[in-house]
N, C-alpha and C positions, 0 to 999 in steps of 0.2 A: 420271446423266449418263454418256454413252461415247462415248467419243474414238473416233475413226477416222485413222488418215493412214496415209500412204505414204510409207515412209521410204527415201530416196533419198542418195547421195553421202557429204561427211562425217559428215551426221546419224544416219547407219545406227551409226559407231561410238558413240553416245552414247545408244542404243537398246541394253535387256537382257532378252530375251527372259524369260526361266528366271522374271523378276519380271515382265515385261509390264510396263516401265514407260519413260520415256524423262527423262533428265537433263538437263534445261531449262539449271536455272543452269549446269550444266557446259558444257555447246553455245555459251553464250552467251561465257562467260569464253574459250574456246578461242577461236572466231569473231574474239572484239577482239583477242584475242591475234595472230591470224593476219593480221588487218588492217593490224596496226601491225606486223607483221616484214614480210621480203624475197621469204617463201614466196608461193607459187602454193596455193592449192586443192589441185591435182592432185600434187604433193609432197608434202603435209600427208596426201594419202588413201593413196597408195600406200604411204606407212611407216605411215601404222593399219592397213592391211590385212594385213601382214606378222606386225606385235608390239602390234596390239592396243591399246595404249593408250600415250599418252607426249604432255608436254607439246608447247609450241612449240620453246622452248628445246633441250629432247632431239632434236627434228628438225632443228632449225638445225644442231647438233653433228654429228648421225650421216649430214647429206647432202653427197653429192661432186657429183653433178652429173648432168647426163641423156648417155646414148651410146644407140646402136644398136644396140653386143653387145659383151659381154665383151671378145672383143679389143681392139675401139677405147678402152674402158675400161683396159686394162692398158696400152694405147699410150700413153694419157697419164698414166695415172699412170708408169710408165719414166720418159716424158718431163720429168716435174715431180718426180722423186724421185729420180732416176738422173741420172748424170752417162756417158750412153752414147757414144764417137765413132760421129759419121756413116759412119765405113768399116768401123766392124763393127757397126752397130743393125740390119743386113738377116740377120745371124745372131740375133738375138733372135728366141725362139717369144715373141711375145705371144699364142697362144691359150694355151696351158702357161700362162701366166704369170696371164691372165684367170682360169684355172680355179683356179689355187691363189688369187687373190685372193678367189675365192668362199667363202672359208672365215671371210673377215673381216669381208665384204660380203655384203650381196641386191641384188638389184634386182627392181624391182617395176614394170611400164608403163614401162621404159627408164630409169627414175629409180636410181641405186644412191645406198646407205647404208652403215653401216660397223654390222654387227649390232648389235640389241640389248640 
């Protein structure tokens, strides 16, 4: 017997070339797993794409949220972390600020995480 598919989207990470083989039950447990959290698909793919492998749970924990770019990302984190007044926040570099948070964080298809 030989199997043929096309392995497309999540199912790519649960697919291991080297063995030519693909991890049915694992696909599956992840799948219910993903069904019954808060995540999207497209969250769930973007952090396997990065680190490869990691439960639901591990995604839930390592995601902040979708932006644009870096900056807008550092602008809210400021916003939600920082206690800035309004008459001096237009002297914050939030790109500076984006950039050093990349050392904590990825982002992946506008999605960021908190590395893993």
């Amino acid at each position: 017997e030989v199997l043929c598919a096309d392995i497309d989207g999540l199912a790519r990470h649960f697919y291991y070339s080297g063995a030519d083989s693909f991890d049915l039950s694992a696909w599956v447990d992840f799948r219910e797993a993903l069904e019954a959290s808060h995540l999207d698909a497209e969250v769930a793919d973007a952090y396997l794409e990065n680190c490869g492998s990691g439960t639901i749970s591990e995604i839930e924990d390592a995601y902040s949220g979708q932006w644009d770019s870096w900056e807008d990302f550092a602008y809210d984190m400021a916003e939600n972390c920082f206690s800035i007044p309004e008459e001096i926040s237009h002297y914050f570099d939030y790109e500076k600020f984006g950039n050093d948070l990349s050392y904590d964080y990825f982002e992946s298809n506008g999605y960021f995480f908190r590395n893993c």
